[in-house]
Backbone as CSV, one residue per row, in Angstrom:
resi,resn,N_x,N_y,N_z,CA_x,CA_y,CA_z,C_x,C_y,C_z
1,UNK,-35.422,2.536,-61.465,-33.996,2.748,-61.614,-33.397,1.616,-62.449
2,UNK,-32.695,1.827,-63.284,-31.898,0.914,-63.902,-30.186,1.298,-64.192
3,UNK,-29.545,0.365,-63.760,-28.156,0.773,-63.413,-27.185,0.003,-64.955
4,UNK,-26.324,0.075,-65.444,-25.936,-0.826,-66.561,-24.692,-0.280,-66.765
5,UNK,-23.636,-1.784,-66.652,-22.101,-1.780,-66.811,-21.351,-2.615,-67.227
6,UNK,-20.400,-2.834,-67.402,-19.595,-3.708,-68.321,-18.744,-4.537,-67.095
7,UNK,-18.468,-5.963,-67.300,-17.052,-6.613,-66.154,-16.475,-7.145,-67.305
8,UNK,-14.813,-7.209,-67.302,-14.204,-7.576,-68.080,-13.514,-9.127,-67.653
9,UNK,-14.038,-9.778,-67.490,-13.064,-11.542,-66.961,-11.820,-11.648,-67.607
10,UNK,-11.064,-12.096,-66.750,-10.132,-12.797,-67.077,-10.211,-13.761,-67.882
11,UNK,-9.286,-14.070,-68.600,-9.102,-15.106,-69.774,-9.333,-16.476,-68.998
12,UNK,-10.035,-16.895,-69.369,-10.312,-18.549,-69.162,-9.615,-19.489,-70.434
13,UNK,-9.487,-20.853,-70.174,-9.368,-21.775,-71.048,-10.417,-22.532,-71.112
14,UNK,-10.439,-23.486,-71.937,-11.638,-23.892,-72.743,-12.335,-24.873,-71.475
15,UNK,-13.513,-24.855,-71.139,-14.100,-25.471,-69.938,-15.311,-24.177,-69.492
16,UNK,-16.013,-24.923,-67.962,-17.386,-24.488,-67.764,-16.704,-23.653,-66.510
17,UNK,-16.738,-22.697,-66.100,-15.938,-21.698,-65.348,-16.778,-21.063,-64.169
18,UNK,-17.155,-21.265,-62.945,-17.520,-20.678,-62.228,-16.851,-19.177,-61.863
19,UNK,-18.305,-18.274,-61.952,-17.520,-16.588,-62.117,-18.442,-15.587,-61.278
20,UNK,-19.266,-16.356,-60.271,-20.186,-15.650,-59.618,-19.530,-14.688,-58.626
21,UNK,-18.224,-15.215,-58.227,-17.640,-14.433,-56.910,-17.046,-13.308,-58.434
22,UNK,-16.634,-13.279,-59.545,-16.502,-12.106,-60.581,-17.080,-11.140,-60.444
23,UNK,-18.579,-11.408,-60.251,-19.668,-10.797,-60.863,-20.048,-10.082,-59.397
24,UNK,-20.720,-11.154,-58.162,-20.646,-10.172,-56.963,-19.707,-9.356,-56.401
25,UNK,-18.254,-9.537,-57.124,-17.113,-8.636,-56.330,-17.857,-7.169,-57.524
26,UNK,-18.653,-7.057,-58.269,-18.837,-6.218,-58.981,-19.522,-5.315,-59.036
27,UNK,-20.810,-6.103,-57.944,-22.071,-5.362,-57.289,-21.966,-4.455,-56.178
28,UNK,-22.172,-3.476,-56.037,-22.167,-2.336,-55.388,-23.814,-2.191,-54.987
29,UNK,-24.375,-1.981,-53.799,-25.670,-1.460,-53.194,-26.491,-1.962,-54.567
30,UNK,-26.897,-3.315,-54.602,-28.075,-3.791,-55.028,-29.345,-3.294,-54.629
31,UNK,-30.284,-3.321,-55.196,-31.965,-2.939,-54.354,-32.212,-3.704,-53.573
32,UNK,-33.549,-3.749,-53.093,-33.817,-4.601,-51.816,-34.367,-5.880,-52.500
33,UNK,-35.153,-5.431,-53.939,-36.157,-6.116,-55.005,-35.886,-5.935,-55.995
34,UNK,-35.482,-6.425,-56.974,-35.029,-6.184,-58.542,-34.753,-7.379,-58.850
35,UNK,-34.246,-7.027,-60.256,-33.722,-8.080,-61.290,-32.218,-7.894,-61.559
36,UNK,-31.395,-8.774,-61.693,-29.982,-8.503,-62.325,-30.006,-9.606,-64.025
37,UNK,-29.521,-8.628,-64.695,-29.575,-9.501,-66.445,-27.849,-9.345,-66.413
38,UNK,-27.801,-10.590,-66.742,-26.380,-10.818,-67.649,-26.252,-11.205,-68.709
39,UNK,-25.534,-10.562,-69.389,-25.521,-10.624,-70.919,-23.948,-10.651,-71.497
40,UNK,-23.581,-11.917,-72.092,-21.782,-12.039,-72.460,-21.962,-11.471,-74.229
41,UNK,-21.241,-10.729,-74.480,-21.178,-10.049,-75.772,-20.266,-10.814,-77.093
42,UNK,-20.214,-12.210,-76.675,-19.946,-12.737,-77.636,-20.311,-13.894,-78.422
43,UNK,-20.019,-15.051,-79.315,-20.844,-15.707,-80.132,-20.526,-17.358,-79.947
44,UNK,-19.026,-17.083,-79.017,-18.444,-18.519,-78.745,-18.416,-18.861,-77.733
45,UNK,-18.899,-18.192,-76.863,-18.777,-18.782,-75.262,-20.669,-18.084,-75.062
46,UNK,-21.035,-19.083,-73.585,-22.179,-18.796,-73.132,-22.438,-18.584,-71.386
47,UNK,-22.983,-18.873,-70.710,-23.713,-18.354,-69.441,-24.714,-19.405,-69.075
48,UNK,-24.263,-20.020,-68.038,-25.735,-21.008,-67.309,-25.672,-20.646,-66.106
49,UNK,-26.990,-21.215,-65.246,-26.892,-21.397,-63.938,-27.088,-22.983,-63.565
50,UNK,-26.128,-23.479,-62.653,-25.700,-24.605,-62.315,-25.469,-25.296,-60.941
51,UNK,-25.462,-26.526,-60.751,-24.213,-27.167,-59.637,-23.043,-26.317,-58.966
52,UNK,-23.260,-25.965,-57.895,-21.704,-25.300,-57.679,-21.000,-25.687,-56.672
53,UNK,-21.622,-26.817,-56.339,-20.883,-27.628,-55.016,-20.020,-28.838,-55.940
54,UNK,-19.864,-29.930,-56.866,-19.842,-30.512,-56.996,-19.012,-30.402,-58.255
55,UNK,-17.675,-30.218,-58.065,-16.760,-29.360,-59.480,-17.062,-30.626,-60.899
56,UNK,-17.066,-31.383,-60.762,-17.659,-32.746,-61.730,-18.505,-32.275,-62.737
57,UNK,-19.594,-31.944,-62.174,-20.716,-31.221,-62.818,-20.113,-30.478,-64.211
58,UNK,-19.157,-29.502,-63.858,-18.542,-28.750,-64.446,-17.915,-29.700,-65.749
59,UNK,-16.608,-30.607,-65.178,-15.938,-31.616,-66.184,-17.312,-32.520,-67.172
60,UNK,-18.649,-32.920,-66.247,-18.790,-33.746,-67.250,-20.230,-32.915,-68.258
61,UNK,-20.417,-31.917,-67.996,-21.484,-30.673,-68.618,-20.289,-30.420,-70.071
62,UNK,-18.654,-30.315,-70.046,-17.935,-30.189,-71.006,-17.911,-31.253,-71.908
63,UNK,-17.845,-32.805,-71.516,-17.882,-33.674,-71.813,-19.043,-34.198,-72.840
64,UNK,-19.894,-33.763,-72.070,-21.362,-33.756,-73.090,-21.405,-33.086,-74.295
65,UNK,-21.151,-31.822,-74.144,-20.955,-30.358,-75.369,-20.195,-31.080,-76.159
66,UNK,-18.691,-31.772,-75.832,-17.936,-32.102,-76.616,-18.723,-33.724,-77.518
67,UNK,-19.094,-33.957,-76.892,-20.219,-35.064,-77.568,-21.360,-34.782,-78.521
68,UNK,-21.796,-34.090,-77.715,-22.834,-33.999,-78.321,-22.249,-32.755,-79.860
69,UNK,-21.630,-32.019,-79.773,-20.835,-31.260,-80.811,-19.512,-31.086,-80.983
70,UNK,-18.989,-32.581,-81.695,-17.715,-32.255,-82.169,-17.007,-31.438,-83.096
71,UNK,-15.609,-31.251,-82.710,-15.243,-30.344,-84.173,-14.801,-31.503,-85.511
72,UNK,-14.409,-30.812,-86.235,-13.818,-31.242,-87.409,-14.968,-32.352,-88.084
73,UNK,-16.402,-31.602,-87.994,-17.090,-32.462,-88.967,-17.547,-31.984,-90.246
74,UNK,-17.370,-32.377,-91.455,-17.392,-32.359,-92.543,-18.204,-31.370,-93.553
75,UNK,-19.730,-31.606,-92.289,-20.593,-30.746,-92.794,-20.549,-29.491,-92.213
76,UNK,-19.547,-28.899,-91.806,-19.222,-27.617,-90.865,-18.489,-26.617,-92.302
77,UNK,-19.299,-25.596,-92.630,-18.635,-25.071,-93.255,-17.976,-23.463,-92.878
78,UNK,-18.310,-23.199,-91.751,-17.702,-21.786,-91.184,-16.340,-22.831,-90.029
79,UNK,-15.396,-22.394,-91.093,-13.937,-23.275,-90.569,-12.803,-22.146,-90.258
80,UNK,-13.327,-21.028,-91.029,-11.408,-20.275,-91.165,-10.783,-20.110,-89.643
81,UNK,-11.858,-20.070,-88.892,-11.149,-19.669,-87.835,-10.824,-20.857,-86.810
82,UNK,-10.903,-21.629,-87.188,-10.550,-22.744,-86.428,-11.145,-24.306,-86.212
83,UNK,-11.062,-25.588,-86.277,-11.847,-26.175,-86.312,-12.577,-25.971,-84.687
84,UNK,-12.571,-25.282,-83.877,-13.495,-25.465,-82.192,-14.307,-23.920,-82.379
85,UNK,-14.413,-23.349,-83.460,-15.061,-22.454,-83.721,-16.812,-22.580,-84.249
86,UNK,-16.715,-23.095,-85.519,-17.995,-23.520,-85.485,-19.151,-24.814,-84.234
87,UNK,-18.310,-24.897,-84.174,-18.774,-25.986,-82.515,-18.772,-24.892,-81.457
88,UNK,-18.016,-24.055,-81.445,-18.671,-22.999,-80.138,-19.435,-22.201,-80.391
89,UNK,-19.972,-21.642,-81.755,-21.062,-20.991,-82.000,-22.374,-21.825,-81.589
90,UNK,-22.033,-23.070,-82.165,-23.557,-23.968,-82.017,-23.612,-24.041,-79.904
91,UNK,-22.674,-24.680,-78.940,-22.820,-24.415,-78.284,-23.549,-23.109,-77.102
92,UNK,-22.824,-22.347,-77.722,-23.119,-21.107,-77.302,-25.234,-20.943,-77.343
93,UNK,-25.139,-21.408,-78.831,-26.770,-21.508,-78.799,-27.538,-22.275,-77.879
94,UNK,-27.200,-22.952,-77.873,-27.648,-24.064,-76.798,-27.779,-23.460,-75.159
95,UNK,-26.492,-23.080,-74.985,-26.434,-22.372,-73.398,-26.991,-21.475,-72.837
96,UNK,-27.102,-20.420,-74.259,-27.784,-18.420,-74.616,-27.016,-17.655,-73.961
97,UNK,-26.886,-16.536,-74.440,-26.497,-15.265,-73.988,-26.681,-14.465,-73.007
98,UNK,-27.554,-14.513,-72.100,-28.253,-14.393,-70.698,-28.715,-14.950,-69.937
99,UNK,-28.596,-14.173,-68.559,-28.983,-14.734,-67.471,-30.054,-13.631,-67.188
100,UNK,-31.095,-13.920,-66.736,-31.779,-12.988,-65.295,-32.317,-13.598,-63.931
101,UNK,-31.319,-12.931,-62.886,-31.335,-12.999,-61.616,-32.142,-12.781,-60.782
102,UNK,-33.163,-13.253,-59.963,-33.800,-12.072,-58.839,-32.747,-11.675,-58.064
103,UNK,-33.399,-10.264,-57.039,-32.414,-9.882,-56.371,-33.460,-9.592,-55.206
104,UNK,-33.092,-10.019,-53.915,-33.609,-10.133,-52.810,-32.612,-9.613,-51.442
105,UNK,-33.695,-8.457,-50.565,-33.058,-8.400,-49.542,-31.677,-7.850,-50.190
106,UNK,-31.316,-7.196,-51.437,-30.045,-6.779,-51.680,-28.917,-7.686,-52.160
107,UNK,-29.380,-8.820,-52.457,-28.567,-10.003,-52.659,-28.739,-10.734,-53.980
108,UNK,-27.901,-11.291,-54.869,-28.661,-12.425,-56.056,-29.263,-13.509,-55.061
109,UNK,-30.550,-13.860,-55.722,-31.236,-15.085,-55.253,-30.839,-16.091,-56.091
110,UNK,-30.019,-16.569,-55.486,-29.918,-17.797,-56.006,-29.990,-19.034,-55.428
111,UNK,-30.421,-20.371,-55.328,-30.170,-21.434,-54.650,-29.260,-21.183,-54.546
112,UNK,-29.614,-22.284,-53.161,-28.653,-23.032,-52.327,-27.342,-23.615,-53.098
113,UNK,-27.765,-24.170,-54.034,-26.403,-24.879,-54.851,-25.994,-24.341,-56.219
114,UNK,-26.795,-22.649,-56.608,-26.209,-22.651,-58.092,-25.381,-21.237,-57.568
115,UNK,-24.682,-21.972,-58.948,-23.703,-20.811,-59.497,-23.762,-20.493,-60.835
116,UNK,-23.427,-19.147,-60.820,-23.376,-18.664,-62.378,-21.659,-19.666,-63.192
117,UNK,-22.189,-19.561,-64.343,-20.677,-19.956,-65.779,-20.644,-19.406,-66.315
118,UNK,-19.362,-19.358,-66.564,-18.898,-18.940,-68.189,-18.624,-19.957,-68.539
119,UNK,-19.555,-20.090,-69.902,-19.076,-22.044,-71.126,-18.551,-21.058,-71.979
120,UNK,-16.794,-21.304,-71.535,-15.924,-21.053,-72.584,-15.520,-22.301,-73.503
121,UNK,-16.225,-22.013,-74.706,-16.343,-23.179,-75.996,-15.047,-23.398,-76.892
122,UNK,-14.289,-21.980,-76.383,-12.642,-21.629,-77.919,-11.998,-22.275,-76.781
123,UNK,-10.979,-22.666,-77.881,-9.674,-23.311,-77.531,-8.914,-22.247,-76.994
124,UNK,-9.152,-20.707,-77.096,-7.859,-19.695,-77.009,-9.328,-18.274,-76.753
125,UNK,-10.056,-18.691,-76.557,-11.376,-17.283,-76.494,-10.976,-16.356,-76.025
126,UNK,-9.986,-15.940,-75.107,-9.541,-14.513,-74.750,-10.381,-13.983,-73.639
127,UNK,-10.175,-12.866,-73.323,-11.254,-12.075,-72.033,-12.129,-12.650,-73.226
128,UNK,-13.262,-12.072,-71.985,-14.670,-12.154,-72.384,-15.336,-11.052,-71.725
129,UNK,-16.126,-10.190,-72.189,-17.338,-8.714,-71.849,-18.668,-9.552,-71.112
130,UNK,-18.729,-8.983,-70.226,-20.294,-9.413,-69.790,-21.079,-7.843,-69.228
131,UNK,-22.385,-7.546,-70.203,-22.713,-6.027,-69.834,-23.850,-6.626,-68.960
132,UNK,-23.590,-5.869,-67.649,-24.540,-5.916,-66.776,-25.868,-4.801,-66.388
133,UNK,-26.997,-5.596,-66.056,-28.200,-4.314,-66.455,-28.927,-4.673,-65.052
134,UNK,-29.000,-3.832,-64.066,-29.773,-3.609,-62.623,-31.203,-3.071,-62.867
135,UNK,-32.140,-3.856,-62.821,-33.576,-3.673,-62.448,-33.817,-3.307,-61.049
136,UNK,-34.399,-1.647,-60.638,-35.029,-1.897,-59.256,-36.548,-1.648,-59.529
């Protein structure tokens, strides 16, 4: 069986966004054994699994990105759309476009301490699509 659907998030601002309670308010009769894939349909924001006790994690995981890829550098030549644009594409690479979940007992397996993100990279990114795909 394979089940596959779309969640539409709410607009976030620019930061690492815990969205797991999003995503399980979304799940309906999981299998007992499967896989869950998440997949965000766009090029500037990304998806990790993380820290979810410890909101810090969150502030200084942004902190880094912003370090490690600033905007407004010289050799950046995809600009029109903004200087935090080409810096959230490269991010985005870094983070990837998917997740896959086990699913146990009907549940995401996840540790004890992670949570799913959204690394919203734009200054102004808007909703964001995440198409969801159920392995049983």
């Amino acid at each position: 069986m394979i089940e596959q659907f779309e969640i539409k998030l709410p607009n976030f601002r620019r930061g690492i966004h815990l969205i797991t309670h999003h995503i399980e308010s979304q799940l309906k009769n999981l299998p007992q054994k499967g896989l869950l894939n998440i997949f965000i349909q766009h090029t500037s924001a990304g998806l990790t699994i993380n820290e979810n006790a410890d909101p810090a994690v969150r502030t200084d995981l942004e902190k880094y990105f912003d370090k490690f890829v600033p905007e407004n550098e010289p050799y950046f030549d995809h600009t029109l759309e903004g200087s935090d644009d080409m810096p959230a594409h490269i991010k985005s690479t870094l983070t990837g476009s998917s997740l896959t979940i086990p699913v146990s007992n009907g549940r995401l397996n996840l540790g004890t301490w992670q949570g799913i993100y959204l690394c919203e990279f734009r200054n102004h990114g808007g909703s964001r699509r995440l198409m969801i795909t159920i392995f049983a």
